[in-house]
C-alpha positions as CSV (number, residue, x, y, z in Angstrom):
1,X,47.8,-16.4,-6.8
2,X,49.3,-19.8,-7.6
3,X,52.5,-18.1,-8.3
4,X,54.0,-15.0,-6.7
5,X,57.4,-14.8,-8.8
6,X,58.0,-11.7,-10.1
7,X,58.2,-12.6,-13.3
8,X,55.9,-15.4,-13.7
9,X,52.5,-13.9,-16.3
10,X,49.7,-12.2,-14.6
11,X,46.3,-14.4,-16.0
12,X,43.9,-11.3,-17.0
13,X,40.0,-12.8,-17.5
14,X,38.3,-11.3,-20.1
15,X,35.3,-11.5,-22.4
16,X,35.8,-12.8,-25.4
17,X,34.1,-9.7,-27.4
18,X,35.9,-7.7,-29.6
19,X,35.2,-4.9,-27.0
20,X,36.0,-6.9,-24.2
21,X,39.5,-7.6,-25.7
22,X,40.5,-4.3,-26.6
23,X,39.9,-2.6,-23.0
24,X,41.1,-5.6,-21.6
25,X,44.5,-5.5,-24.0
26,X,44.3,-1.6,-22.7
27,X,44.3,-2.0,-19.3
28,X,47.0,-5.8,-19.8
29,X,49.4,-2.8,-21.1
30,X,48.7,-0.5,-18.2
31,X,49.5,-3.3,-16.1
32,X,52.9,-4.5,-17.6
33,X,54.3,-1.1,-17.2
34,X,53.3,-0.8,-13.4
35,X,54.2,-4.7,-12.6
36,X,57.3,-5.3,-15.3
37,X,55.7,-8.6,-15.8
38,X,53.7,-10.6,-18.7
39,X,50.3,-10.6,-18.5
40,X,48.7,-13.0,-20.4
41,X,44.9,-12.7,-21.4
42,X,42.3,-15.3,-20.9
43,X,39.6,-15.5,-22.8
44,X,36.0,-16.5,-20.6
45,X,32.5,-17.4,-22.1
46,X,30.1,-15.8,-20.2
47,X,26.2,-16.8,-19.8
48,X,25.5,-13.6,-21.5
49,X,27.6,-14.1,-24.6
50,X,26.0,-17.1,-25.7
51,X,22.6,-16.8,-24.7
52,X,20.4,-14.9,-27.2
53,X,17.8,-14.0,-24.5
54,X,17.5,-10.2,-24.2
55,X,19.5,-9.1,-20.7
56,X,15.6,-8.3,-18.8
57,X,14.7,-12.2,-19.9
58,X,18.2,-14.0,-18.8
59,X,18.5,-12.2,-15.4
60,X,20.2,-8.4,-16.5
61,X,23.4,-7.4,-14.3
62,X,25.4,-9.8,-13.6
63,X,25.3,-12.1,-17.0
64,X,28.2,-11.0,-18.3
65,X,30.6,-11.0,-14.8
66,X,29.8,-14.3,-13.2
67,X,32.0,-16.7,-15.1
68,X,34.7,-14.2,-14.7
69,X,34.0,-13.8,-10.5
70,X,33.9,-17.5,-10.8
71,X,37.3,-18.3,-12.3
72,X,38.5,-15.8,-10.1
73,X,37.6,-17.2,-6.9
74,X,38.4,-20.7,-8.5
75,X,42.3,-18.9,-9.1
76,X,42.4,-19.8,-12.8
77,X,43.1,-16.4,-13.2
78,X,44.7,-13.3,-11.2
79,X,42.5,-10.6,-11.8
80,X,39.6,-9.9,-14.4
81,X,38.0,-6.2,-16.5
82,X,35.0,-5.4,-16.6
83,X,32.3,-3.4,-17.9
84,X,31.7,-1.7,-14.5
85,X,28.1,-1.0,-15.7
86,X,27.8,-5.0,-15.8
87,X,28.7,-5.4,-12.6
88,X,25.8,-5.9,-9.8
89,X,25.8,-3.2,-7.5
90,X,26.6,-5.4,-4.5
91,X,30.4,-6.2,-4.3
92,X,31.2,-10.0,-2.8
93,X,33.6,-9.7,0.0
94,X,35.9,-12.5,-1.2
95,X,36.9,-10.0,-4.7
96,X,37.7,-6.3,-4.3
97,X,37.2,-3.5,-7.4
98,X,41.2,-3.0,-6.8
99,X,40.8,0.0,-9.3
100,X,38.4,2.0,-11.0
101,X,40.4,3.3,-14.1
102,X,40.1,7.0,-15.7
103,X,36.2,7.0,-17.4
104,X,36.3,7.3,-21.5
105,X,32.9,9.1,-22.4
106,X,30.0,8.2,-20.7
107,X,27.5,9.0,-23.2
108,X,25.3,7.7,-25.6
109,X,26.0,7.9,-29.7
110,X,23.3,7.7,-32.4
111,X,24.4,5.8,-35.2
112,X,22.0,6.2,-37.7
113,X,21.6,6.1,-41.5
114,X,22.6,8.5,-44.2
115,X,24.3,11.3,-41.2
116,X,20.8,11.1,-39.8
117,X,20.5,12.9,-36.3
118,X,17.6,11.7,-33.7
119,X,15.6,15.4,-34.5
120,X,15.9,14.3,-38.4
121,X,14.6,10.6,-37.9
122,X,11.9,10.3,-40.2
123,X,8.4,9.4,-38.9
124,X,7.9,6.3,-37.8
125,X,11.9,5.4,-37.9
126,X,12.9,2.1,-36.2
127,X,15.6,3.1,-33.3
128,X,17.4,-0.4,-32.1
129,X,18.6,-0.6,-28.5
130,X,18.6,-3.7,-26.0
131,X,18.2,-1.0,-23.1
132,X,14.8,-0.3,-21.2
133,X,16.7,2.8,-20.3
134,X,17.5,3.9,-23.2
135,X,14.0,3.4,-24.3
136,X,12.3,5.1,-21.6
137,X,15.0,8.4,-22.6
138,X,14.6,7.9,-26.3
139,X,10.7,7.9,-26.3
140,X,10.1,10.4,-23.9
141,X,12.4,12.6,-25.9
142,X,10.5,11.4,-29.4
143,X,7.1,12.8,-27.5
144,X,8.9,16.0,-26.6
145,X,9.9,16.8,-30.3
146,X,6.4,15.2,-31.8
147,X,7.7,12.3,-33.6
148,X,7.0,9.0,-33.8
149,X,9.8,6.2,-33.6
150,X,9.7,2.5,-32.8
151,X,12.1,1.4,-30.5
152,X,13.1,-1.9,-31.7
153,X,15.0,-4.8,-28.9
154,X,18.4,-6.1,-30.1
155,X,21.2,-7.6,-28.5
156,X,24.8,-8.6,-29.8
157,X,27.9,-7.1,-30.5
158,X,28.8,-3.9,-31.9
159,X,29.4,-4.9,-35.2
160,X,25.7,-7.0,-35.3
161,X,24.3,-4.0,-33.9
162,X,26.1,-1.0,-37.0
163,X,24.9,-3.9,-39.1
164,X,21.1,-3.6,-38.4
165,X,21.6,0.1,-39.9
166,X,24.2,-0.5,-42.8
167,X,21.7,-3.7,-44.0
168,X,18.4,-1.0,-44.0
169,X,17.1,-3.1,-40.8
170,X,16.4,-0.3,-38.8
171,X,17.1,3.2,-39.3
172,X,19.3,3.7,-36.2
173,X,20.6,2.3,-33.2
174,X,22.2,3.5,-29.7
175,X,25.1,2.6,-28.1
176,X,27.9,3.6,-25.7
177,X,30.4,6.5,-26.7
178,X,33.0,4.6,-24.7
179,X,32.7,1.0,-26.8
180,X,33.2,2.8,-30.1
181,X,36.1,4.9,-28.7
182,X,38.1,1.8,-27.7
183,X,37.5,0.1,-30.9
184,X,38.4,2.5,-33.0
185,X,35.1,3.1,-34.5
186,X,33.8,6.6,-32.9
187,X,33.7,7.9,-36.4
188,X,30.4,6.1,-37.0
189,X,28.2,7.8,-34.7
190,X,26.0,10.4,-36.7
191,X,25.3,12.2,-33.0
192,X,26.3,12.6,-29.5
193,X,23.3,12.2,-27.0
194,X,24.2,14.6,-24.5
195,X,22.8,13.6,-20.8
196,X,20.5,16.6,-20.7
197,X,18.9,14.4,-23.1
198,X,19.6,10.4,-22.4
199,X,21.5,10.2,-19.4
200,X,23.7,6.8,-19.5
201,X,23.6,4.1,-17.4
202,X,25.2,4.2,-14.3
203,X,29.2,3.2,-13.9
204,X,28.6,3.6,-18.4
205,X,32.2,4.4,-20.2
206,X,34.4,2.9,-17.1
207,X,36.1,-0.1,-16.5
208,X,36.6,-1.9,-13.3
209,X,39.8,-4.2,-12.5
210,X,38.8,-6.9,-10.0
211,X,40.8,-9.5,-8.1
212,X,41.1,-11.6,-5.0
213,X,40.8,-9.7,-1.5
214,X,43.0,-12.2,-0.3
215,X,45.6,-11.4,-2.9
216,X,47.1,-8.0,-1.0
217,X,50.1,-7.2,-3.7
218,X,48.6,-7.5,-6.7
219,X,45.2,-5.1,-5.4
220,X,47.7,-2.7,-4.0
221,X,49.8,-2.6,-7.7
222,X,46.4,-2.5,-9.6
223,X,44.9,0.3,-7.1
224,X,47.9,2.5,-9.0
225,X,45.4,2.7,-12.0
226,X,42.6,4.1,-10.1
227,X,41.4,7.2,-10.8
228,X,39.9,8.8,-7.7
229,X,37.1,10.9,-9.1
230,X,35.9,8.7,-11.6
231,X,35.3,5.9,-8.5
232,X,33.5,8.7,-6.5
233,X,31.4,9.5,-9.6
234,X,30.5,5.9,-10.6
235,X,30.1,5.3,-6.6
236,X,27.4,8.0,-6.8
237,X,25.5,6.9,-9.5
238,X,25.7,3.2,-8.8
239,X,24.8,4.1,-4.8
240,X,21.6,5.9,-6.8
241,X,21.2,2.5,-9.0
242,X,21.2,0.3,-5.8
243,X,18.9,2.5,-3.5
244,X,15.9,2.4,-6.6
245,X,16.1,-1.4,-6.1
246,X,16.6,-1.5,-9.9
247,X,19.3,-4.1,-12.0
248,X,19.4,-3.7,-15.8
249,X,16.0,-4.6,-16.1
250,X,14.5,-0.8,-15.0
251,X,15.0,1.7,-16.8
252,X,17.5,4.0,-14.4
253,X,20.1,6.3,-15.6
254,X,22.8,8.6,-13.9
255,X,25.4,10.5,-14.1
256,X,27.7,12.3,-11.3
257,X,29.9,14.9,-13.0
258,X,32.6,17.4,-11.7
259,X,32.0,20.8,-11.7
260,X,35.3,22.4,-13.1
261,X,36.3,26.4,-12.4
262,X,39.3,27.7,-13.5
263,X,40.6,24.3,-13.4
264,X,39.9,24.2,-9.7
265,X,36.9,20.6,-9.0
266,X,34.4,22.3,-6.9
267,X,31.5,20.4,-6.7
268,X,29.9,17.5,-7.9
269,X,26.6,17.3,-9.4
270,X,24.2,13.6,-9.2
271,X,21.8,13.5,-12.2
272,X,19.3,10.5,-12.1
273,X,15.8,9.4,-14.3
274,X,13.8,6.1,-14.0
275,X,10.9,6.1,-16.2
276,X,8.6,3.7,-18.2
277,X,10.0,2.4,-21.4
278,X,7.2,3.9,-23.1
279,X,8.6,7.5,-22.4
280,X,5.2,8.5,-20.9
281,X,6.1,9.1,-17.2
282,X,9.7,10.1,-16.4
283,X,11.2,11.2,-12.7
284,X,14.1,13.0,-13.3
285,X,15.9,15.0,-10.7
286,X,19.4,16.3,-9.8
287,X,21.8,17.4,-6.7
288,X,25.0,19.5,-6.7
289,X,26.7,19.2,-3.5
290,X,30.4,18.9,-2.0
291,X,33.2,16.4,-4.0
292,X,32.8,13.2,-2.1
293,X,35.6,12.7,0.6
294,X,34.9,9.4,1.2
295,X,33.1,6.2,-0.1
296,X,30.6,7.0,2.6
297,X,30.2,10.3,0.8
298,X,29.7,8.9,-2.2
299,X,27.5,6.8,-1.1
300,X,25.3,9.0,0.5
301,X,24.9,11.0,-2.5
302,X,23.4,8.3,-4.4
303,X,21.1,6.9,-1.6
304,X,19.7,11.1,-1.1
305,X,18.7,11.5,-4.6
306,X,17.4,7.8,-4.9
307,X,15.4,8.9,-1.6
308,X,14.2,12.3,-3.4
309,X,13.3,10.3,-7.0
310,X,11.6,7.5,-4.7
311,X,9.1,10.4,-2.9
312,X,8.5,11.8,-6.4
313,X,6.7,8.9,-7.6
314,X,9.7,6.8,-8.8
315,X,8.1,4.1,-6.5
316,X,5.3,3.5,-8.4
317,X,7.2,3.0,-11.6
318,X,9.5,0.3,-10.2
319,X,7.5,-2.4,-11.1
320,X,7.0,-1.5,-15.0
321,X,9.5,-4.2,-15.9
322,X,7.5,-5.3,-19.1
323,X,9.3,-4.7,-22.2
């Protein structure tokens, strides 16, 4: 940090997305309260914003966190949010994840015409999402229940994306519980996909705050925010992610929840699919075992079940990146 006066402004790097802005203005708050200084937001264009490539073409994870990484190393800024399902799985030693904030909802929302659920699609209905994951969930489920949908590619922001619906483009689209919950705009979704269903994508609905390893104060305040079962949950699934070999690219989804009795956490349960985008072949599996004590614990959840998907054909669907 250029400056380490206590009340000289924190520089927060942030996407310049509506979404971006409003968890980033979140967690700015947060931080204010725990530091009693300014922070100031700064506002960074990354490769992913502007190009209109979909993610699988322009290189998937990563697109939308290098610029921020970069200005971070380059200490034009203090510390940067991000999505953490954006972030590659593999952490560079020079920038620690100094927190791993509380998780909003990690599931997926239908927002669809006229109240319209995904059972009451009519035939042929065009279903917009810029996720092979989501395509591989949303087809196999269309199969299950005999109908027939198109899943159409899009990219851009929330607002582009309700638009494709409201202007009769398509007659639905997917997106993240989490991004409509921090922009106010939950109220929109027509259904909740529950992960029985279409499990999200791994790290989906939580934010990680980064910053300089070298910068020991500031990743001890920031750690404050960290919520310890949501990092050994998103550790999990992201573990899971890194062990199938896949980025953004391959259709993998997961989801580590708690297992709550009488308000007592007892175990942890690691659900995980990769499939074709098609929906015809799906490996889904799941494990239930102890709450991680450690990151090593965490990790070794993920890398088991990867292990188990891997021997039960997942392999073999690995290199179906065609969209």
């Amino acid at each position: 940090m250029n400056d380490t006066s206590s009340t000289a402004p924190l520089r927060l790097g942030t996407r310049r997305s509506q979404l971006a802005m409003a968890q980033s203005g979140q967690v700015a708050e947060a931080v204010r309260q725990l530091t009693g200084r300014p922070v100031e937001l700064v506002e960074i264009t990354t490769y992913g914003d502007v190009s209109r490539e979909s993610l699988a073409q322009i290189g998937g994870t990563g697109v939308f966190v290098s610029a921020l990484r970069d200005a971070l190393l380059a200490g034009d800024i203090d510390f940067a949010v991000h999505s953490l399902k954006d972030l590659p799985t593999a952490q560079p030693a020079e920038l620690v994840l100094a927190a791993i904030p509380r998780r909003e909802d990690p599931r997926d929302v239908l927002v669809a015409r006229d109240g319209l659920t995904f059972e009451t699609l009519p035939r042929g209905a065009r279903v917009g999402t810029g996720s092979p994951r989501r395509m591989a969930q949303l087809n196999a489920w269309a199969r299950e229940l005999g109908l027939e949908i198109e899943t159409v590619p899009i990219r851009g922001n929330i607002d582009t994306r309700i638009g494709f619906v409201t202007q009769g483009e398509l007659d639905a689209v997917v997106l993240a519980a989490a991004g409509l919950n921090r922009i106010g705009r939950i109220g929109e979704a027509t259904q909740f996909l529950e992960p029985d269903t279409v499990l999200p994508a791994p790290g989906q609905g939580a934010l990680a705050i980064e910053c300089a390893a070298t910068n020991a104060p500031l990743a001890a305040a920031l750690a404050e925010l960290d919520d310890p079962h949501t990092r050994a949950a998103v550790t999990a699934e992201r573990s899971l992610l890194a062990a199938l070999e896949a980025g953004c690219s391959a259709p993998v989804g997961a989801l580590a929840d708690l297992l709550v009795e009488e308000q007592v956490v007892t175990e942890m349960r690691l659900r995980g699919v990769v499939g074709t985008t098609d929906g015809s072949t799906l490996v889904q599996l799941s494990t239930t075992g102890p709450v991680p004590a450690s990151e090593e614990d965490a990790l070794a959840l993920g890398r088991a079940l990867a292990a188990e998907m891997l021997d039960k054909g997942a392999a073999g669907l690995m290199g179906e990146r065609a969209l």
